[in-house]
C-alpha positions as CSV (number, residue, x, y, z in Angstrom):
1,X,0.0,0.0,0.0
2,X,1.1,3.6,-0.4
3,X,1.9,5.7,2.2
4,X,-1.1,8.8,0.6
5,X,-3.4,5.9,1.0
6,X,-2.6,5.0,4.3
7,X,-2.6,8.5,5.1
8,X,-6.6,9.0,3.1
9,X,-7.3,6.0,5.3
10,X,-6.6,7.3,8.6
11,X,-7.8,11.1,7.7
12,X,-11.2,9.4,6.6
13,X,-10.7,7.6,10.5
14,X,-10.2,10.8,12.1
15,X,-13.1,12.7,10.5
16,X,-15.7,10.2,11.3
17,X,-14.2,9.8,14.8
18,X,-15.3,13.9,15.2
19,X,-19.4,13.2,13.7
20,X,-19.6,10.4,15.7
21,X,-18.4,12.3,18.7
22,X,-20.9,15.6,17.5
23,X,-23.7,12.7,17.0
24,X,-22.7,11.5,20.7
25,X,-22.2,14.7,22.7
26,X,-25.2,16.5,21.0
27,X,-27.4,13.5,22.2
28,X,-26.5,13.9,26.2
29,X,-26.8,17.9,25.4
30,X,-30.6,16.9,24.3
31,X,-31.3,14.6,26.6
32,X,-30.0,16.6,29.8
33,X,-31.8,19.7,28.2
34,X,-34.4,18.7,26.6
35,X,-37.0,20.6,24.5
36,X,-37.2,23.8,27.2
37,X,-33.7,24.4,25.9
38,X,-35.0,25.4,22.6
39,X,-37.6,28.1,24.2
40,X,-34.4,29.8,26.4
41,X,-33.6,33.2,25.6
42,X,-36.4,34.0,22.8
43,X,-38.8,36.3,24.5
44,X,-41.2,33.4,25.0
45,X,-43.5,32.4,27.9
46,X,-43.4,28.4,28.9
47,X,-47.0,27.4,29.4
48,X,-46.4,23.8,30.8
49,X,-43.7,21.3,30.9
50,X,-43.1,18.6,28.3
51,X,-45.9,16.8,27.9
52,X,-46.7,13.3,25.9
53,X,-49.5,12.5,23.6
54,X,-51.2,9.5,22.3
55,X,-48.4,8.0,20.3
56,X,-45.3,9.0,22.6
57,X,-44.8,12.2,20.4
58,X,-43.3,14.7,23.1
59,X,-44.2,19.0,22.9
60,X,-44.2,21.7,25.0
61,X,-45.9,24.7,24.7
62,X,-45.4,28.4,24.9
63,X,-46.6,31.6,23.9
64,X,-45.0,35.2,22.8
65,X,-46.7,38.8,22.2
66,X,-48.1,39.5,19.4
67,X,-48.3,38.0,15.7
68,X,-44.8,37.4,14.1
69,X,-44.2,38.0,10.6
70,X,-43.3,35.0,8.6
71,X,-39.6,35.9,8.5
72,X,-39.6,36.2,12.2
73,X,-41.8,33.1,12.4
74,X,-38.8,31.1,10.1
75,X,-36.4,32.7,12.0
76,X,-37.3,31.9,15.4
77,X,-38.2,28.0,14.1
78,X,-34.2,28.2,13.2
79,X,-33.0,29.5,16.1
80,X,-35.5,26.8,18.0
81,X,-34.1,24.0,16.6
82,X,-30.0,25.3,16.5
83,X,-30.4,25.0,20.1
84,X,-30.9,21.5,19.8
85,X,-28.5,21.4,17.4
86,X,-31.0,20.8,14.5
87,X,-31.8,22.7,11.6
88,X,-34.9,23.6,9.9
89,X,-36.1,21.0,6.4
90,X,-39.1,22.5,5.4
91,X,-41.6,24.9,6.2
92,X,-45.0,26.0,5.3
93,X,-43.4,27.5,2.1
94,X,-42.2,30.7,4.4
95,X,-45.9,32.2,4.9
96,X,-48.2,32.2,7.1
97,X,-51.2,29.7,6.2
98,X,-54.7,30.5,8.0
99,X,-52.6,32.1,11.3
100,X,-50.8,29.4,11.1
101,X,-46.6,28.2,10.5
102,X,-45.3,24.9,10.6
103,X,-41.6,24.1,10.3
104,X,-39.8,20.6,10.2
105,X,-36.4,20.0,11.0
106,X,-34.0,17.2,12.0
107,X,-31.1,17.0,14.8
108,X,-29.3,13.8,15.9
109,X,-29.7,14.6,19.3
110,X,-33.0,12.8,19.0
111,X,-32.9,9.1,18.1
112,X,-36.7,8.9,17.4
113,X,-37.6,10.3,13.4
114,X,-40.2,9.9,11.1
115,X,-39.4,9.6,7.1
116,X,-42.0,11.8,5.4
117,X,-41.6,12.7,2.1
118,X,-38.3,10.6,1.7
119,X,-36.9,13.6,4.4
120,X,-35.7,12.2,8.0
121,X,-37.7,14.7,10.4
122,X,-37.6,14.5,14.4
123,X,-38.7,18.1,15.3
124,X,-41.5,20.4,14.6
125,X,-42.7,23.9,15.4
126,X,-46.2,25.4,14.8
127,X,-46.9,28.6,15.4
128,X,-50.7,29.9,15.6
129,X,-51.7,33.5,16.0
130,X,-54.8,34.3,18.4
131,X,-56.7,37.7,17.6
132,X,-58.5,38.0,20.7
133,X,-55.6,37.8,23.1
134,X,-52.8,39.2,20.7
135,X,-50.5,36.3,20.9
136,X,-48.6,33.5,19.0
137,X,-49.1,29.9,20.4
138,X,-46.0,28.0,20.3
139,X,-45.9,24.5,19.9
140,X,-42.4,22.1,19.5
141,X,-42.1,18.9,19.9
142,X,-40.4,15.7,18.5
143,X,-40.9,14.1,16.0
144,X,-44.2,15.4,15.1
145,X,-46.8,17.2,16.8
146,X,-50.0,15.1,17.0
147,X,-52.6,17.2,19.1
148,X,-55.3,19.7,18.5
149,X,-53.5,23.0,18.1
């Protein structure tokens, strides 16, 4: 064997020693923070603690003043997940749909996904304005989000 081989071979080593170590340590960041994590430091109100529903999906829910624009809306989905280390997939195609934004994303941190549309997904956030009290309803939760918002 040649010695730039050798040396591809153990690069190659190296570098997926450091994802597998990322994949690792952002697992026990996620699992000692969990999902409150992601509502910490975004002018946001936590309205309960994690909760489960019928098919073991975990959410939590929170509220913030106001209607958000749909920039803010994507924006604040972004920095929701990045705090899990995740990053947004797919949205709601960036607008607001009937006072309501939904955004998919995926982090390894969370071993539990759902394959929809060929796209590995474990965390969602919905937003949903409220006229009559002013406010945006916050909802995130992993994978999916499977209650009555």
């Amino acid at each position: 064997m040649s010695k730039k081989f050798l040396t591809a071979v153990v690069a190659a080593g190296v570098l997926w020693m450091v994802v597998l170590g990322q994949v690792f340590c952002t697992r026990i960041w996620v699992t000692k923070k969990g999902l409150t994590q992601a509502f910490t430091g975004n002018n946001m109100v936590v309205m309960q603690e994690t909760k489960q529903d019928l098919y073991g999906n975990e959410y939590i829910e929170g509220t913030c003043q106001g209607k958000l624009s749909s920039g803010e809306a994507k924006a604040l989905a972004q920095k929701m997940m990045q705090q899990l280390g995740g990053t947004v997939l797919m949205d709601s195609k960036g607008i607001w749909e009937k006072d309501a934004f939904v955004a998919y994303g995926y982090t390894n941190g969370i071993k539990k996904a759902r394959k929809i549309d060929g796209t590995w997904l474990n965390l969602t956030v919905s937003f949903r304005y409220n006229a009559e009290k002013d406010e945006t309803r916050i909802l995130f939760g992993s994978p999916l989000i499977n209650v009555d918002f």
